[in-house]
Each structure stands twice: as C-alpha cells, then as structure tokens.
VEXMARZA-69073 format. One record per residue: residue number from 1; residue in one letter; x, y, z of N, C-alpha, C, O, CB in turn. Coordinates in nm, 4 decimals, padded with zeros to 6 digits, always signed. Glycine has a CB too. Example, Ala and Ser with C-alpha at 12.3 -4.5 7.8 and 13.67 -1.06 7.14 Angstrom:
1  a  +01.3190  -00.5690  +00.7800  +01.2300  -00.4500  +00.7800  +01.3200  -00.3300  +00.7800  +01.4236  -00.3319  +00.8465  +01.1308  -00.4473  +00.9046 $
2  s  +01.2850  -00.2250  +00.7080  +01.3670  -00.1060  +00.7140  +01.2900  +00.0030  +00.7870  +01.3409  +00.1138  +00.8039  +01.4084  -00.0598  +00.5725 $
This chain:
1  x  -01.8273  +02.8012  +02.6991  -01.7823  +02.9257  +02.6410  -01.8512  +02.9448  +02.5074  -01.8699  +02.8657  +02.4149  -01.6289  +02.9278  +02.6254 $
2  x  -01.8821  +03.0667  +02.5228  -01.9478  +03.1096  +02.3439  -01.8955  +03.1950  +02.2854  -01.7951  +03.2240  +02.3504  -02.0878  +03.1645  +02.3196 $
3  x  -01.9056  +03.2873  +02.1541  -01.8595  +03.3979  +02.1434  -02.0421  +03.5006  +02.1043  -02.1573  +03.4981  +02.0611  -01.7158  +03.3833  +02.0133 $
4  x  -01.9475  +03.5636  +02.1564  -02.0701  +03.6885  +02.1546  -02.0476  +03.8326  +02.0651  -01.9664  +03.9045  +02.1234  -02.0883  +03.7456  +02.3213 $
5  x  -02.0803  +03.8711  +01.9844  -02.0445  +03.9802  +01.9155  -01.9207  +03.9888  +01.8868  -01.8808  +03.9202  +01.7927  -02.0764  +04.0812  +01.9689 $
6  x  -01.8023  +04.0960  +01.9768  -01.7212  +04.1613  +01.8990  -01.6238  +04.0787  +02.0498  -01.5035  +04.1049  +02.0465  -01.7477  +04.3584  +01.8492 $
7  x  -01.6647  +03.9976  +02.1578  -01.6105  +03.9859  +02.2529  -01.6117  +03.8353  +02.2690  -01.6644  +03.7655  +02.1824  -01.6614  +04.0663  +02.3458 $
8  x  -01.5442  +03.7719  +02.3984  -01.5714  +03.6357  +02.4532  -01.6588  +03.6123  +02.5652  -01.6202  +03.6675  +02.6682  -01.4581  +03.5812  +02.4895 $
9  x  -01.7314  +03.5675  +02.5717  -01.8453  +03.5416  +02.6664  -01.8136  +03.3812  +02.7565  -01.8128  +03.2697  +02.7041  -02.0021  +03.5365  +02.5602 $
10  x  -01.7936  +03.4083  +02.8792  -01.7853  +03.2840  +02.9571  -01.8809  +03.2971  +03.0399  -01.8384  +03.3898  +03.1089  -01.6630  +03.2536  +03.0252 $
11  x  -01.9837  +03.2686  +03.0832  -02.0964  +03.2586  +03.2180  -02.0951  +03.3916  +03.2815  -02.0732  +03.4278  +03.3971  -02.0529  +03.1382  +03.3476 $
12  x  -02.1338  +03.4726  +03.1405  -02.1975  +03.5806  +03.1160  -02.0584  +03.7186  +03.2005  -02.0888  +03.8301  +03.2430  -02.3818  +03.5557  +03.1953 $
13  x  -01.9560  +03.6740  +03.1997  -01.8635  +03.7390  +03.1613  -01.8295  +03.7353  +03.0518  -01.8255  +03.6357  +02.9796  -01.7870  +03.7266  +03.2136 $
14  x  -01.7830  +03.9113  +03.0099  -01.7313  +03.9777  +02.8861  -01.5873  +04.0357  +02.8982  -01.5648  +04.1395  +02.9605  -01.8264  +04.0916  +02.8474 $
15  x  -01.4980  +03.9681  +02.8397  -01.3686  +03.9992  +02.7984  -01.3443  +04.0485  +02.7103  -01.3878  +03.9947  +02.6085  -01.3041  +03.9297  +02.7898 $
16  x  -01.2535  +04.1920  +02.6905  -01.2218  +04.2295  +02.5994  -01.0672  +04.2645  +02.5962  -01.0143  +04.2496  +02.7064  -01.3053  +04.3134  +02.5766 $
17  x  -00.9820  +04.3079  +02.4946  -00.8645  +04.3901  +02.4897  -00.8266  +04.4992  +02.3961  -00.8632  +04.5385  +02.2853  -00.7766  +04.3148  +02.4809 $
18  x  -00.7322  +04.5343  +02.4920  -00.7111  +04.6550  +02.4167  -00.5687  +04.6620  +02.3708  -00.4826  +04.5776  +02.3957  -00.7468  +04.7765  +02.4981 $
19  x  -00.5556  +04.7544  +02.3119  -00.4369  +04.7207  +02.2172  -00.3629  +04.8459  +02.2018  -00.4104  +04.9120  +02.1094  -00.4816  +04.6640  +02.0706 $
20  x  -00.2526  +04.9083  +02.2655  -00.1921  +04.9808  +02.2196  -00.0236  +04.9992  +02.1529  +00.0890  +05.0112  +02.2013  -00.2256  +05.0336  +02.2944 $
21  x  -00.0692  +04.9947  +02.0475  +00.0860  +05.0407  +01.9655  +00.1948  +05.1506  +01.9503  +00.1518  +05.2360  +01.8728  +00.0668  +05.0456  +01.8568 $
22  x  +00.2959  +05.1753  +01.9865  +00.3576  +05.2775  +02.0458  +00.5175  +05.2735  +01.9136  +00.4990  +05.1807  +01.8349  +00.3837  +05.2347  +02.2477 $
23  x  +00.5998  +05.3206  +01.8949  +00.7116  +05.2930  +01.8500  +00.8080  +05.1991  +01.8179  +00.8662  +05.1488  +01.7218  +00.7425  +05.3325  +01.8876 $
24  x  +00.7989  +05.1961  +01.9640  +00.9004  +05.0345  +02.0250  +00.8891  +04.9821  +02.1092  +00.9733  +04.9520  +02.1938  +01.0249  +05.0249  +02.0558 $
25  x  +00.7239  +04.9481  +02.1009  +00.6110  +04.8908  +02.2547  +00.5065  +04.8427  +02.1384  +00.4589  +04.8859  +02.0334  +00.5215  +05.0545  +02.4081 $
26  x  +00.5007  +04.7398  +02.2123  +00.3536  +04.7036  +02.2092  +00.2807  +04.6436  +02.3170  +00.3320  +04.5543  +02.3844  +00.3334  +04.6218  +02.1131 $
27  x  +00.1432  +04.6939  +02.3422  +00.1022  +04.6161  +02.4696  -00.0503  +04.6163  +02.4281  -00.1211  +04.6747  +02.3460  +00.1427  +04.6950  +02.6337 $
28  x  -00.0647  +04.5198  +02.5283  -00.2262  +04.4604  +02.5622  -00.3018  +04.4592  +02.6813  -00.2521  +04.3711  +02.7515  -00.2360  +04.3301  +02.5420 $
29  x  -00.4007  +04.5143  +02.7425  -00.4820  +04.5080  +02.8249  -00.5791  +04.4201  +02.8388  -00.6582  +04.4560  +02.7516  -00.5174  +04.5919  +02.8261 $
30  x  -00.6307  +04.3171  +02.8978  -00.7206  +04.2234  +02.8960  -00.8160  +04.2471  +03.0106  -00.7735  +04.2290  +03.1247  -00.6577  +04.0964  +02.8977 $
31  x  -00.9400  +04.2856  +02.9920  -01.0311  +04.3460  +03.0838  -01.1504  +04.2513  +03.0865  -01.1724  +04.1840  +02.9858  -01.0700  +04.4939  +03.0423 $
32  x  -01.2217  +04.2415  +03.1829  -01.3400  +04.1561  +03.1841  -01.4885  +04.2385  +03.2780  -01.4735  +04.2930  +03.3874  -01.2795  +03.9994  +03.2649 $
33  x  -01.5909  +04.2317  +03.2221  -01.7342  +04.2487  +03.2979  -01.8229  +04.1872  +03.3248  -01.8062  +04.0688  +03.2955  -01.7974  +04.3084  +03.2662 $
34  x  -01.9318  +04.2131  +03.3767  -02.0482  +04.1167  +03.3414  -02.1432  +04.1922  +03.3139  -02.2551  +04.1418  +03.3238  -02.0938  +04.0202  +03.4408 $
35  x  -02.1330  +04.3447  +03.2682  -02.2304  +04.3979  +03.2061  -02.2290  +04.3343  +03.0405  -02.1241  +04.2956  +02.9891  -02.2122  +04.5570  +03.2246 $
36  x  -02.3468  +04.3313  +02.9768  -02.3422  +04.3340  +02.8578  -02.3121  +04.4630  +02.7512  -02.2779  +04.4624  +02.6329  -02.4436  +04.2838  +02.8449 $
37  x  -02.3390  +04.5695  +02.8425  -02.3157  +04.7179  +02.7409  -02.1350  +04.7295  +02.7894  -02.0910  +04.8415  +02.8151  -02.4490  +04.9095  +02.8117 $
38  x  -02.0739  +04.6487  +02.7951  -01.8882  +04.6687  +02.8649  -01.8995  +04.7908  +02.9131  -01.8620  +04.8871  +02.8462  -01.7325  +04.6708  +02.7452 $
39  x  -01.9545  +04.8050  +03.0401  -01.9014  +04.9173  +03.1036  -01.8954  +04.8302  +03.2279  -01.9577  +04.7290  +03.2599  -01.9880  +05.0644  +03.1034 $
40  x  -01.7919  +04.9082  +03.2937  -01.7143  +04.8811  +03.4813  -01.6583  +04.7876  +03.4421  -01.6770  +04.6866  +03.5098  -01.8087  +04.8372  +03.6424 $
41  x  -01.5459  +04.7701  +03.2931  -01.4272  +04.7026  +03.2905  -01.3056  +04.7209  +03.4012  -01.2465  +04.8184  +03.4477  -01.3824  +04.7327  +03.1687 $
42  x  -01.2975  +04.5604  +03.4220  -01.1728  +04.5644  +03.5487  -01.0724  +04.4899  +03.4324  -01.1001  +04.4088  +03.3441  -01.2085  +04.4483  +03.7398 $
43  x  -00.9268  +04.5618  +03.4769  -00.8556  +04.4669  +03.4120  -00.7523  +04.3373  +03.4833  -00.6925  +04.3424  +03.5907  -00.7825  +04.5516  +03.3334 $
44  x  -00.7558  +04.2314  +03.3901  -00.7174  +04.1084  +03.4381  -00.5288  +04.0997  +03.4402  -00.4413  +04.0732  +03.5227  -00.7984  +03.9911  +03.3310 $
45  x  -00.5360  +04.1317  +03.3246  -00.3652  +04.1008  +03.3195  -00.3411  +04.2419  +03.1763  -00.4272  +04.2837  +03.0989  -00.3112  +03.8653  +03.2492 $
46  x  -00.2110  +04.2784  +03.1859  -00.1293  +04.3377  +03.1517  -00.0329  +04.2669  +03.0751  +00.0363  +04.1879  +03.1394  -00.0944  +04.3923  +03.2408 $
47  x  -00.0075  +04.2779  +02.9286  +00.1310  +04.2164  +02.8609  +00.2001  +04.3681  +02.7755  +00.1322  +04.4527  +02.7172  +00.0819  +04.0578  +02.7214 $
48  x  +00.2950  +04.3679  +02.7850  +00.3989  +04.4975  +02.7329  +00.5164  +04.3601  +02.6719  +00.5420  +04.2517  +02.7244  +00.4823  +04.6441  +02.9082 $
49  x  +00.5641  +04.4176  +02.5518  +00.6845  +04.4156  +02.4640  +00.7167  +04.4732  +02.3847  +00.6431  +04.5294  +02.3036  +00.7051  +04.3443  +02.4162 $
50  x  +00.9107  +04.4760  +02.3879  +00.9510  +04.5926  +02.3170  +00.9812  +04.5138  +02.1954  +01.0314  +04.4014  +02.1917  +01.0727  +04.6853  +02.3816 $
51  x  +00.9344  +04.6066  +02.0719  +00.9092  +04.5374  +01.9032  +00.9444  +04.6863  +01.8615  +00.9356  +04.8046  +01.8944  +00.7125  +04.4583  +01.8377 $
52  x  +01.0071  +04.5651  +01.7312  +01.0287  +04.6785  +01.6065  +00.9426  +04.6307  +01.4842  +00.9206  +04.5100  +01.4749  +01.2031  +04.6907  +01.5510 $
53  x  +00.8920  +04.7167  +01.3896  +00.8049  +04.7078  +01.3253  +00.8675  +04.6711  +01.1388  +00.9519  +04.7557  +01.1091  +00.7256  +04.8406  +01.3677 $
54  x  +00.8496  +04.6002  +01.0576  +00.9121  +04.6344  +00.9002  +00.7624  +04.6754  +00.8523  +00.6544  +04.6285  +00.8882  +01.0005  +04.4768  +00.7919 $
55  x  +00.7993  +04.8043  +00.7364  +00.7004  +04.7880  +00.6448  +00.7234  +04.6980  +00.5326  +00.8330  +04.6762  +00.4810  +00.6692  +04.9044  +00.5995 $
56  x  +00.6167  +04.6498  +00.5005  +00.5841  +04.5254  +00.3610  +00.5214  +04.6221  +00.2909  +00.4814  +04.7134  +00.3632  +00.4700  +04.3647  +00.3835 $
57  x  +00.4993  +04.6344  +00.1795  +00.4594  +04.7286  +00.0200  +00.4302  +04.5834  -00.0528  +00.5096  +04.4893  -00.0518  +00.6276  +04.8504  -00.0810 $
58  x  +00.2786  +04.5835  -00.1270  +00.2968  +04.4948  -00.1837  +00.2931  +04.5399  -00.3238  +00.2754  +04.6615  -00.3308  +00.2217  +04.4039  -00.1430 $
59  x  +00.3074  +04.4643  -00.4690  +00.3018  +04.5447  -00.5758  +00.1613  +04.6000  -00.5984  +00.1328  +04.7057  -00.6548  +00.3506  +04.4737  -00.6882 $
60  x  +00.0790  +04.5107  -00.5449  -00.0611  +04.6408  -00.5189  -00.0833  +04.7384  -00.4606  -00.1902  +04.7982  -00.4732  -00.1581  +04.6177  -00.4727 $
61  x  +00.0401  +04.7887  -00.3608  +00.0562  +04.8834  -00.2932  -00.0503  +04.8487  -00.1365  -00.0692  +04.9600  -00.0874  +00.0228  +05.0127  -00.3951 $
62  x  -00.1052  +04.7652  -00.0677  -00.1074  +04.7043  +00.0039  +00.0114  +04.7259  +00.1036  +00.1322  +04.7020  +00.1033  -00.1285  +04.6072  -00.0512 $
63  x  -00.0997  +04.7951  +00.2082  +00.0770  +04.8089  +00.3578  +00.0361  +04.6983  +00.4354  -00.0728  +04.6415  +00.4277  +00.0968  +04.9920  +00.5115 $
64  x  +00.1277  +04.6720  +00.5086  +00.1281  +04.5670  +00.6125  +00.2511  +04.6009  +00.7001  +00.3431  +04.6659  +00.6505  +00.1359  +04.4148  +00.5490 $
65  x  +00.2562  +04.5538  +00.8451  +00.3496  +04.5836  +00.9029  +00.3793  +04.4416  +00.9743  +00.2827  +04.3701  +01.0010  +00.3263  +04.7063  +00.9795 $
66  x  +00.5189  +04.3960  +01.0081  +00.5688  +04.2619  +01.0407  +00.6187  +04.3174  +01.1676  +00.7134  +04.3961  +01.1671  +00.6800  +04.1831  +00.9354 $
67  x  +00.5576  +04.2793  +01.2814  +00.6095  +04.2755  +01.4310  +00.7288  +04.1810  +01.4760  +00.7547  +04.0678  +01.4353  +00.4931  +04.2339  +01.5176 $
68  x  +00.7796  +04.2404  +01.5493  +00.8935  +04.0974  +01.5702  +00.9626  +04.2123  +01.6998  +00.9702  +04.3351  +01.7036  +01.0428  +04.0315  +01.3783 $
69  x  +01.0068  +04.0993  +01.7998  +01.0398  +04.1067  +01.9268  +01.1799  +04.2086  +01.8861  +01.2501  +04.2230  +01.7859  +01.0600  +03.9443  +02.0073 $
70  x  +01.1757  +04.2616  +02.0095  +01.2776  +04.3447  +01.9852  +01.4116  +04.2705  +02.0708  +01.5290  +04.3043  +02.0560  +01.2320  +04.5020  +02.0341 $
71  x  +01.3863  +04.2148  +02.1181  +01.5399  +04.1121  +02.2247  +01.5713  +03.9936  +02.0986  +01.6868  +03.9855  +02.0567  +01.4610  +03.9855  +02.4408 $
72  x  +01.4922  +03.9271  +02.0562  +01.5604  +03.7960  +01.9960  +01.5121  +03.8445  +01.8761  +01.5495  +03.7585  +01.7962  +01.5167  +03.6307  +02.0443 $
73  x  +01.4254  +03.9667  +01.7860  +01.4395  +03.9035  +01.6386  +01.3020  +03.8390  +01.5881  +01.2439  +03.8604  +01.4817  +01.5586  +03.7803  +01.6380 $
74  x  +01.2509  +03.7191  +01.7369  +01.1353  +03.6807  +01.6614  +01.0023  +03.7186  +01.6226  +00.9374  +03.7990  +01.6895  +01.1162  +03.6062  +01.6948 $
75  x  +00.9394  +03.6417  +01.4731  +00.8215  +03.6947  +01.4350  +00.6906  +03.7062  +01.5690  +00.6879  +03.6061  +01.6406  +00.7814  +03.5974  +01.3083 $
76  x  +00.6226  +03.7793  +01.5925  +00.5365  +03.7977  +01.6425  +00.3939  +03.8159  +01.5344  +00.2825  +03.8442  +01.5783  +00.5817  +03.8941  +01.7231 $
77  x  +00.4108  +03.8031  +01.4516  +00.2806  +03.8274  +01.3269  +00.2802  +03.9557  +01.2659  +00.3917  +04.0065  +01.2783  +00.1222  +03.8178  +01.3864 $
78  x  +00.1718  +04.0548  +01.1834  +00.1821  +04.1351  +01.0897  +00.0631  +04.2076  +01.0983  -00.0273  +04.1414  +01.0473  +00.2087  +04.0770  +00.9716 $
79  x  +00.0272  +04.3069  +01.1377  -00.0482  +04.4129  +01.1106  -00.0984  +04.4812  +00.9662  -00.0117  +04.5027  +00.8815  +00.0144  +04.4916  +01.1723 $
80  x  -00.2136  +04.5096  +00.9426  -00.2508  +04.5530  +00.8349  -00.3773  +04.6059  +00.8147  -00.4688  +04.5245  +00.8273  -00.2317  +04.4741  +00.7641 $
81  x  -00.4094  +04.7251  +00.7856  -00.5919  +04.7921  +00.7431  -00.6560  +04.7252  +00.6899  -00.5899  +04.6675  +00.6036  -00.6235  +04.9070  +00.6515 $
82  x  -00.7795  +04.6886  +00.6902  -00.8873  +04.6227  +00.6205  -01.0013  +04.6983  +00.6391  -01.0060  +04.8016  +00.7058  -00.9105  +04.4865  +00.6622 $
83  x  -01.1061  +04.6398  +00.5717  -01.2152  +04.6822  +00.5468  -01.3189  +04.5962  +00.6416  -01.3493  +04.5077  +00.5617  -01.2321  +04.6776  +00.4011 $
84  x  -01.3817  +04.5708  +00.7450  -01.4433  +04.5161  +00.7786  -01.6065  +04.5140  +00.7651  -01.6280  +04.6212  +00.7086  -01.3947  +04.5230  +00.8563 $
85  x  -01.7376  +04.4487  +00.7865  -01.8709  +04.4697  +00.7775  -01.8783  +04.5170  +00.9296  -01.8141  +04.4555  +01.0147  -01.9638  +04.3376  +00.7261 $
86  x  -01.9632  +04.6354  +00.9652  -01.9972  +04.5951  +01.1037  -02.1628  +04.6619  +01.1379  -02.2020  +04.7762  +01.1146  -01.8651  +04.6630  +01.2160 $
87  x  -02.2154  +04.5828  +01.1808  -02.3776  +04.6479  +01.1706  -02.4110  +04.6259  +01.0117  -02.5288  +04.6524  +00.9876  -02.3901  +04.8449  +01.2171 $
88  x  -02.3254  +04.5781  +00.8827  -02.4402  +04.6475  +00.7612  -02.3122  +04.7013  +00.7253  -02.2545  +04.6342  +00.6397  -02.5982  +04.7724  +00.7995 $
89  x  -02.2552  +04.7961  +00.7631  -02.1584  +04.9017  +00.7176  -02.0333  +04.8758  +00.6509  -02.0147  +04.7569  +00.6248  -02.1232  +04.9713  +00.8194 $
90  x  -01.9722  +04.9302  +00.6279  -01.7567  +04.9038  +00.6017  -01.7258  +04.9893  +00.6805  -01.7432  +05.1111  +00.6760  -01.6520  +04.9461  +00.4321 $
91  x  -01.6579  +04.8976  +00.7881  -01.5674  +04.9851  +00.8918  -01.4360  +04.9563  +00.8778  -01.4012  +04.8527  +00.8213  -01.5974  +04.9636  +01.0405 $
92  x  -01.3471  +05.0450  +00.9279  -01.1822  +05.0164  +00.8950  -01.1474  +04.9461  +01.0520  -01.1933  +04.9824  +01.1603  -01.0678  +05.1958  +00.8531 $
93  x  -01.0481  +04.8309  +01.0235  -01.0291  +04.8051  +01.1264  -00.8687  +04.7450  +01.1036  -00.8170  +04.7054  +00.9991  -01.1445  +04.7243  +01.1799 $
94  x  -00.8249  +04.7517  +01.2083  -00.6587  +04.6989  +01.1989  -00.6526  +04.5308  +01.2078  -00.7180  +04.4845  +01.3013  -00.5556  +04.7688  +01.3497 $
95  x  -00.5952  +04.4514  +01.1381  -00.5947  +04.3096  +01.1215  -00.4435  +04.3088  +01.1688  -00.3465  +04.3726  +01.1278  -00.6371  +04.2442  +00.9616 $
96  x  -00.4587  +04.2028  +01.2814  -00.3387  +04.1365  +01.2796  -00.3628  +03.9495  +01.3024  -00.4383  +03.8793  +01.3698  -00.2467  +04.2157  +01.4064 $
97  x  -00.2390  +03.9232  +01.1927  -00.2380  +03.7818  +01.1966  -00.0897  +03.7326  +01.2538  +00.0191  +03.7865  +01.2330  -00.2716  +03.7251  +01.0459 $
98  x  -00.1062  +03.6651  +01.2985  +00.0019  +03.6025  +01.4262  +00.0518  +03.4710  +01.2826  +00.1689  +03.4539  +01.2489  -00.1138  +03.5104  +01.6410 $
99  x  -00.0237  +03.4231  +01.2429  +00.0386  +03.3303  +01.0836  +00.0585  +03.1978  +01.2395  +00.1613  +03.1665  +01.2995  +00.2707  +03.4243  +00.9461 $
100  x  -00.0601  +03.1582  +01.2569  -00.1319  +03.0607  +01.3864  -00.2453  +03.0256  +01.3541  -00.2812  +02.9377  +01.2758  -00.1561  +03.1235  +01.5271 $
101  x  -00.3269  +03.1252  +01.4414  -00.5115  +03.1562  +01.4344  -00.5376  +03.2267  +01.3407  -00.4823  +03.2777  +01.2433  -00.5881  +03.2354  +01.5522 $
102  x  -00.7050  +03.2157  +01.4232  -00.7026  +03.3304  +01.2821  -00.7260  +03.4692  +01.2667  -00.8061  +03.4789  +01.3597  -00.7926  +03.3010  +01.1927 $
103  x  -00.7174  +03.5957  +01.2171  -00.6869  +03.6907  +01.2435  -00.7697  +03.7474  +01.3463  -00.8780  +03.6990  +01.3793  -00.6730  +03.7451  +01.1471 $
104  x  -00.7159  +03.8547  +01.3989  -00.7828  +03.9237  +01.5035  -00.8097  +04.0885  +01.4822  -00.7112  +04.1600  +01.4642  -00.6974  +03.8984  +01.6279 $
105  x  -00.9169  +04.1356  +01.4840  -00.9583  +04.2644  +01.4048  -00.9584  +04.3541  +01.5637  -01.0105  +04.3259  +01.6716  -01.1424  +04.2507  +01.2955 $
106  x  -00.8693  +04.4797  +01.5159  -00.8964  +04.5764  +01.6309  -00.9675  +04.7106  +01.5996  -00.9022  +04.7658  +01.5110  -00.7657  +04.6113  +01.6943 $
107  x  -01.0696  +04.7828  +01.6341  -01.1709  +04.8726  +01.6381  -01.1039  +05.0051  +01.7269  -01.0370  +05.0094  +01.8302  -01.3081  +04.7979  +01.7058 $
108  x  -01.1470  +05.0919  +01.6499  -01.0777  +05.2274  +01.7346  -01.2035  +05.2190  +01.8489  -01.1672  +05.2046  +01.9656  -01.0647  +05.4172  +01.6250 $
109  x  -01.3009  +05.2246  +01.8307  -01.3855  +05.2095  +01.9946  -01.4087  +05.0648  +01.9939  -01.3949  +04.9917  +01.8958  -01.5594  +05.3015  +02.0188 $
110  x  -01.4507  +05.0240  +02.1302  -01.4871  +04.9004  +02.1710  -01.6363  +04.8809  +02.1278  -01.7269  +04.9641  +02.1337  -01.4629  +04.8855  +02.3208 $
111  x  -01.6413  +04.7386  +02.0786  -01.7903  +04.7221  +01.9716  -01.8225  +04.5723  +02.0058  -01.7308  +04.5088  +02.0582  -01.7609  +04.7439  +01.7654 $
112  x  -01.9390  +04.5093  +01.9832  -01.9409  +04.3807  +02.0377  -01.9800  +04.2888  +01.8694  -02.0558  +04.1919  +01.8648  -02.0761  +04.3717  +02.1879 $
113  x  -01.9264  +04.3332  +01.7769  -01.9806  +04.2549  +01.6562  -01.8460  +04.1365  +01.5882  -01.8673  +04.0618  +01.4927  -02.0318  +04.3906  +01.5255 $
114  x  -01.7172  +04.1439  +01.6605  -01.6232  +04.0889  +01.6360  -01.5975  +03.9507  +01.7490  -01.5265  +03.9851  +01.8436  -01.5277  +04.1981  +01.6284 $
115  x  -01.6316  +03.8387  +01.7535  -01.6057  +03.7791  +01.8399  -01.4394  +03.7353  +01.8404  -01.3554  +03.7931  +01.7714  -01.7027  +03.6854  +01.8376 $
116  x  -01.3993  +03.5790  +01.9668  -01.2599  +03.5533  +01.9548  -01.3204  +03.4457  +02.0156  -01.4226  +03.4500  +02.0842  -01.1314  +03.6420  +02.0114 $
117  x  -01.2355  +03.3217  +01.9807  -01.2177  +03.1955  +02.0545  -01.1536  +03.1766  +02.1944  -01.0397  +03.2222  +02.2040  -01.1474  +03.1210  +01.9755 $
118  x  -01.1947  +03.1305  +02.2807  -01.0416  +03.0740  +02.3787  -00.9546  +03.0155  +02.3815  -00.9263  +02.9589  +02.4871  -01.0341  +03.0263  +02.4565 $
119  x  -00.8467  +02.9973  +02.2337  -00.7979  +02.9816  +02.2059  -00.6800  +03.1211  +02.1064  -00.5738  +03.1300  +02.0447  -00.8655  +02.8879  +02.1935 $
120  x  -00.7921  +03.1989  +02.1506  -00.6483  +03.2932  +02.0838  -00.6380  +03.4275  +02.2089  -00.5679  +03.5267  +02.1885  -00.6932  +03.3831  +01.8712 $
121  x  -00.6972  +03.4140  +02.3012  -00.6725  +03.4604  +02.4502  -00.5347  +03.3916  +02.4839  -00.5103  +03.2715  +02.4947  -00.8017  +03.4092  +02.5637 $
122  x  -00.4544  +03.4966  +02.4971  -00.3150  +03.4359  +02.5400  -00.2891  +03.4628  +02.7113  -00.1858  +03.4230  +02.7651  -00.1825  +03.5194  +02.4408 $
C-alpha cells in the first residue's frame, strides 16, 4: 500500500470518500477505481450516524465543531476550517480530527493532493 496524492492507492486501486454533513446525520461514502483521473467510482460501503454537533469559540475566535453520537453522547472528534497548500495555492478545506490519527482534510471537489494511511480507513 502507498499513498498517492489526495487518495489511498492499493495495486493501483484508488479509494476515496465522501463526506456528507447534514443536521443530525453524518455519513460517509467509501468508493474505489482503478482509473487514476477517479472517474467510474463504485462504491464499497456506506456508514450513516445520527450526531449532534457543539460549537467551540476559541478566544481567537477560531470555530470548531465537536461531533458526538447522538444515542450514547460519545466523542466522535471535531471539525474545523483550515487553510490548506494544494498545487502551490491556499485552499480551504474542512479538518476533522478524531483526537486518534491524524487529521483528515475534506475538499469541496475530489482532488488527489491529500493522501490517508490504512489505518485511518475505517
């Protein structure tokens, strides 16, 4: 296994996910190809949970948002804007840290400059 850009690369399969945040949902799509440009994503598995969100304010004024399960309460990690490099550039991208691994950056389009370990594929 290697990482490749913005994705995970196993014997020239490309995995990616997607991430959508909703109210009192959160879910994930986990899709895989073997094109290198990710197109004719099939998806692998499906995860949905219902979460409630806190805002954090920091005295720098710094937002962050704390996920946590909506049945028991527990932490699920924390969402937050950053500034990322991508190509050269500053792109905005959503950070979430699970307070585990290490963070995981999400992109409003799919991009291959962010890799992930197989170890934070759940």
């Amino acid at each position: 296994m290697k990482e490749v850009g913005g994705l995970l690369c196993a014997n020239n399969y490309y995995y990616t996910a997607r991430l959508t945040l909703a109210d009192t949902s959160l879910a994930m799509q986990l899709n895989v190809t073997k094109n290198a440009n990710l197109s004719d994503l099939t998806t692998q598995a499906t995860l949905q949970s219902a979460v409630t969100y806190q805002l954090k304010t920091t005295k720098k004024h710094h937002v962050s948002y704390k996920v946590r399960a909506a049945t028991d309460n527990a932490s699920l990690g924390k969402f937050s804007l950053t500034k990322v490099k991508v190509k050269g550039q500053k792109t905005t991208a959503l950070a979430f840290d699970d307070d585990e691994d290490d963070v995981v950056y999400a992109f409003r389009s799919l991009n291959k400059t962010h890799g992930w370990g197989d170890d934070v594929l759940y």
